[in-house]
N, C-alpha and C positions, 0 to 999 in steps of 0.2 A: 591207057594203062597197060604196063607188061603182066605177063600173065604169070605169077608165081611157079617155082621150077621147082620148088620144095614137096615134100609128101603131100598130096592131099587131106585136108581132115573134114570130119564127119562130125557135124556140131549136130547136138539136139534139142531144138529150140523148143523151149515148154512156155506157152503163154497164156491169158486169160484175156488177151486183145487184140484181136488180127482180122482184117478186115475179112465179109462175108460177101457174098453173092447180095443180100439187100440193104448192106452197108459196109461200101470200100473205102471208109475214111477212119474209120475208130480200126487205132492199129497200124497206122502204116506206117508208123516210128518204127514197127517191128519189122514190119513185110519187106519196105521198100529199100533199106541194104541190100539184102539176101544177092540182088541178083549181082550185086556189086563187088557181094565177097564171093561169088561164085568164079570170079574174074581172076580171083588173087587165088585161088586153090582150095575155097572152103565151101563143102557142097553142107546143105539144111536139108534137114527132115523137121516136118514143125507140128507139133503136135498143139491146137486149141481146144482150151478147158472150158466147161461152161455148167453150174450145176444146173441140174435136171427141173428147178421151177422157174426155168427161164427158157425164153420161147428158141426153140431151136433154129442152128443158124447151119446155113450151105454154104457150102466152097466155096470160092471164089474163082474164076474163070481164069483168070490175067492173073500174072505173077509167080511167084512161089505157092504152089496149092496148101494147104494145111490140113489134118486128118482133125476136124470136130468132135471132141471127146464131152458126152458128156456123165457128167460126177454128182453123185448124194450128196446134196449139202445141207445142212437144216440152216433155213431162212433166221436174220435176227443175229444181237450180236453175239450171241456166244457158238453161231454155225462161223463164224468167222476163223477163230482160231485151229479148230479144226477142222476145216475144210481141205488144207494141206494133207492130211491123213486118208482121208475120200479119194482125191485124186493119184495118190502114190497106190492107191488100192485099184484104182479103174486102169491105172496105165504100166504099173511094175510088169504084168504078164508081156505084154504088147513089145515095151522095152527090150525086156530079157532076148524076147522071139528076134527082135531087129538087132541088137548090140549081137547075137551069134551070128547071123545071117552077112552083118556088116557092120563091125566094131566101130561103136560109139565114142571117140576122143575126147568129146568134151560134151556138158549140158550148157546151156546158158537161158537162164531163168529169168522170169522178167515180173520182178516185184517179188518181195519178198515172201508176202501171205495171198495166195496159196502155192505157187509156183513154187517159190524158193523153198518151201519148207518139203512140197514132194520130191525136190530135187536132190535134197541133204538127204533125205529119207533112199532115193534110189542110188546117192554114189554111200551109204552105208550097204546098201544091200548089193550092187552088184558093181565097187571101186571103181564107177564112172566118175573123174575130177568135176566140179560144176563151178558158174561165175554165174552171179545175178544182178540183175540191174536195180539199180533206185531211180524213182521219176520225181515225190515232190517231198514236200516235208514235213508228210505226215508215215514217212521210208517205215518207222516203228511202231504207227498205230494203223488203226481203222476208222476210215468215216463214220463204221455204226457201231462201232465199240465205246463200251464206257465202263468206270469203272475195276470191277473185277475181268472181264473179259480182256477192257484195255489193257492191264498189267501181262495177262497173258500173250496175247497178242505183242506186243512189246518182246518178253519175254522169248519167246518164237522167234521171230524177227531177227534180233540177237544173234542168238545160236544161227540162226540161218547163216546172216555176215560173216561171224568168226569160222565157220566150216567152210567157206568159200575159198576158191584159188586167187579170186577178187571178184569185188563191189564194185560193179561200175555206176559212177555217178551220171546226171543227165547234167549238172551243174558243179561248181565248186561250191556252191551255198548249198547244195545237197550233201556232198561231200563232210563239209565240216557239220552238217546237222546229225548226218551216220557218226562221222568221228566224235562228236560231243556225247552222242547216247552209249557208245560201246567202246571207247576208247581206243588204241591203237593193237587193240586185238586183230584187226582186220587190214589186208590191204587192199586201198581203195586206188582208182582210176576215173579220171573226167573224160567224159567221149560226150561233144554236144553231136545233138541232132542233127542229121545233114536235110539237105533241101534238092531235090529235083530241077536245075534251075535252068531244065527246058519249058517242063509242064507248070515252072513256075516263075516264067519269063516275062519283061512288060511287054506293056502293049499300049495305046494310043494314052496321051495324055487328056485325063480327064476334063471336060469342060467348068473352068473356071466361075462361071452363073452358074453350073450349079453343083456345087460341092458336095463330096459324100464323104463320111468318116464312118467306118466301118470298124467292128468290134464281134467277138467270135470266143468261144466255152462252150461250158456247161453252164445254163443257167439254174443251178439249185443255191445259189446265195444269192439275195435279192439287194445284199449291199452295195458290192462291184458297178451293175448296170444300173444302179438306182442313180448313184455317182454319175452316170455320163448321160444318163435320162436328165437329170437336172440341169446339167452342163446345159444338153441340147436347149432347155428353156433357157438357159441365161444369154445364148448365142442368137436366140432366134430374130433380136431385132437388129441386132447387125447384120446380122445372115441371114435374113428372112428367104432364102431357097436353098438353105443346109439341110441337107437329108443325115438319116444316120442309120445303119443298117446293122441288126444282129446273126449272127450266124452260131445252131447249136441247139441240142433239144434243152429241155430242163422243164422242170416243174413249176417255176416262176416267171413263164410268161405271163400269164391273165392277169396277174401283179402290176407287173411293168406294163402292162397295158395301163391299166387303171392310173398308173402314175402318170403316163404320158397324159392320159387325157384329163388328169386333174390339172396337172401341167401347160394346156395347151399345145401340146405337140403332136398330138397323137396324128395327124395327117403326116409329117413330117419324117416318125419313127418307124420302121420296120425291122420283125421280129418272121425269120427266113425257117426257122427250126433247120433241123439236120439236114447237111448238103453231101450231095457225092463230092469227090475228088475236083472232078470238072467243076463243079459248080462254085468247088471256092477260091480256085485256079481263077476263073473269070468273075467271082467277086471280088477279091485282090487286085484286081487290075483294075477293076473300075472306080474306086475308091481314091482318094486322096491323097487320105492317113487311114494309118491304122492303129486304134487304143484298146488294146486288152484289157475285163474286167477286173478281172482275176489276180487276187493278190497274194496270192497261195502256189503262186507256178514255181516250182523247178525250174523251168525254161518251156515257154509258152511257143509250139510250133507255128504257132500261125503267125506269129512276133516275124521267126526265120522265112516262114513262105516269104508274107507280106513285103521284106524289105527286099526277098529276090527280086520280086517282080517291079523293082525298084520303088517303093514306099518308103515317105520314112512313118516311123513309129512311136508310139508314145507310152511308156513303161513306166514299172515301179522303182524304186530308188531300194535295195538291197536285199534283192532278189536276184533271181536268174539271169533273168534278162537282163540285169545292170550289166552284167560280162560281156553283153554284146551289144548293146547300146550303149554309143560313146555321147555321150550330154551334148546337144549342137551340132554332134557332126555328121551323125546319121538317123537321127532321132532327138526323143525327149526321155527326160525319167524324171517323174514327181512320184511326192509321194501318195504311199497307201491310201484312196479315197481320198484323197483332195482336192476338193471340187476348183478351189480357187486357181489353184496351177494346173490343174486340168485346161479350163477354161482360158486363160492362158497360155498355153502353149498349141492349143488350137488353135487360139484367136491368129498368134505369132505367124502358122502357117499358112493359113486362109489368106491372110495380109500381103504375104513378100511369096509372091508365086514362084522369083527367081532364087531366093533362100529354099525355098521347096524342093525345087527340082534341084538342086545344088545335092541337100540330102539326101534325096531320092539316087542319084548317082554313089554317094558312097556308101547307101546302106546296098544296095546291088553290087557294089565292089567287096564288100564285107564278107558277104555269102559265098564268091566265086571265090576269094582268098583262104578260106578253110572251114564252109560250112556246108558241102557239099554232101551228098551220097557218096559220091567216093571218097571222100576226104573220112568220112563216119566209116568206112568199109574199113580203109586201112587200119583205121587205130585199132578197131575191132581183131582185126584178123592178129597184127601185130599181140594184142591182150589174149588170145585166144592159144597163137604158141607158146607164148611166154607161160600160161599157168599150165599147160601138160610136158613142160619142157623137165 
């Protein structure tokens, strides 16, 4: 890549997920640009939020470092909407001190509540322009919001987009879910995730006795993986040495355990909880296929590693992921929890090893074609002059 010849700028990345010293995976949608836009002339200062009844997190060694801020929040849903207010409180001094020291060109916010909303808070108070990102589609509410909180929260949100120099989407079905809530108040931009696609490279082709399909979240909905727990039961006399492997904390493991072994499966299924980088770097590779449970994704990155490391995949139908999953030619997309075409397009690919690996080459060609970190730097950096221009 040439090295941009243009002024340098001085982005202020404000987030609530960037990967730590004893977890470098949650976050690296954010981290791992950074050093990509540093290539093209846009140097990061990053500041991570974290309120104070959550256990505190270290630096990180490797990478871009991040300054770990932590902020008052009061737990529950109504600390939600004001949690933004806390953090423009913990970090406006700090700001001010670094934008005199060495002027801040732009913010870029990453999620609306709390981020976005300190950030409209700090370019009222010291005419720093700001861009915030949206990740899924719940862009306008809160997972623990209900009701009157919801409205507010919502509310917030809102105003965050419309003060923005732009929204950037992680999907175009995030895009039109922002533009459906707030109308064409705002302008939005699609930047997908880019992929690593050294550290996220193949590697030997898995042994065909004995197959693995691999699936990867957050397990706090017990619907998603219940769905391919099942599956695993309806495959198993065909497949009687199909393994199935989860990756990802959540609170509904002991659940799905119970399922599996109501199931008959439980030898069969494994449940990995939280992996560093490396580890899901060589889970991906040893796997088959890869089905995401999650039918709530933006755009599900382990979808993008997965198919680097030349996987194909098996998706939702009008979701994120449908944008990069082409039906048959480098994956599958069924719908929402359906077990039956679940089951099914597994079977499909268990069956025709040569149809497999057919996939497996284009969904690897998909990613070097424009789903890279650098591919994500430039659009970035391009979005970045454009709104202090």
């Amino acid at each position: 890549m040439k090295t941009d010849s243009r002024r340098p700028l001085h982005v202020l990345t404000l987030t609530p997920f960037y990967p730590s010293r004893n977890d470098d995976a949650t976050g690296c949608f954010v981290s791992e640009p950074l050093a990509w836009l540093a290539k093209i002339g846009v140097r990061n200062t990053v500041f991570a939020v974290q309120p104070l009844y959550r256990k505190r997190h270290q630096a990180n060694d490797s990478g871009v470092s991040a300054d770990w801020l932590r902020h008052f929040a009061l737990p529950g849903a109504f600390g939600t909407p004001i949690a933004g207010v806390f953090v423009f409180a913990r970090i406006v001094g700090r700001v001010r001190t670094l934008h005199g020291v060495e002027p801040i060109d732009l913010i870029h916010a990453h999620a609306s509540l709390p981020c976005g909303h300190a950030a409209m808070l700090l370019s009222h108070e010291l005419g720093i322009p700001y861009v915030v990102s949206a990740y899924g589609f719940d862009t306008l509410s809160s997972e623990k919001a209900t009701g009157r909180a919801l409205a507010w929260c919502r509310r917030i949100s809102r105003r965050v987009y419309a003060s923005s120099r732009r929204v950037i989407c992680v999907s175009e079905s995030v895009r039109e879910h922002v533009l459906e809530e707030i109308g064409s108040t705002c302008r939005t931009s699609v930047v997908y995730n880019g992929v690593d696609p050294e550290l996220f490279s193949p590697g030997e082709e898995p042994s065909s006795d004995s197959p693995l399909i691999l699936s990867g979240g957050t397990l706090l909905s017990i619907d998603g993986p219940a769905t391919l727990v099942r599956a695993a039961s309806s495959l198993a006399s065909e497949f009687p040495s199909l393994r199935w492997e989860f990756i990802g904390p959540g609170l509904e493991r002991s659940r799905l355990r119970n399922l599996a072994k109501q199931l008959g499966v439980d030898e069969h299924v494994r449940f990995l909880g939280r992996q560093s980088r490396r580890q899901i770097a060589e889970a991906v590779r040893r796997c088959s296929a890869f089905a995401l449970q999650s039918s709530c994704e933006g755009l599900g990155d382990l979808y993008l590693e997965a198919m680097s490391t030349g996987k194909p995949v098996i998706g939702y139908r009008g979701h994120g992921n449908a944008e990069i999953i082409q039906h048959g030619s480098n994956g599958f997309l069924v719908g929402p929890d359906n077990e039956r075409e679940l089951i099914v397009a597994i079977a499909m690919l268990l069956r025709d090893e040569p149809f497999r690996r057919r996939l497996a080459t284009t969904a690897r060609d998909t990613i070097l074609g424009g789903l890279t970190l650098e591919h994500q730097a430039e659009s970035l950096g391009r979005i970045y002059r454009e709104s202090i221009a």
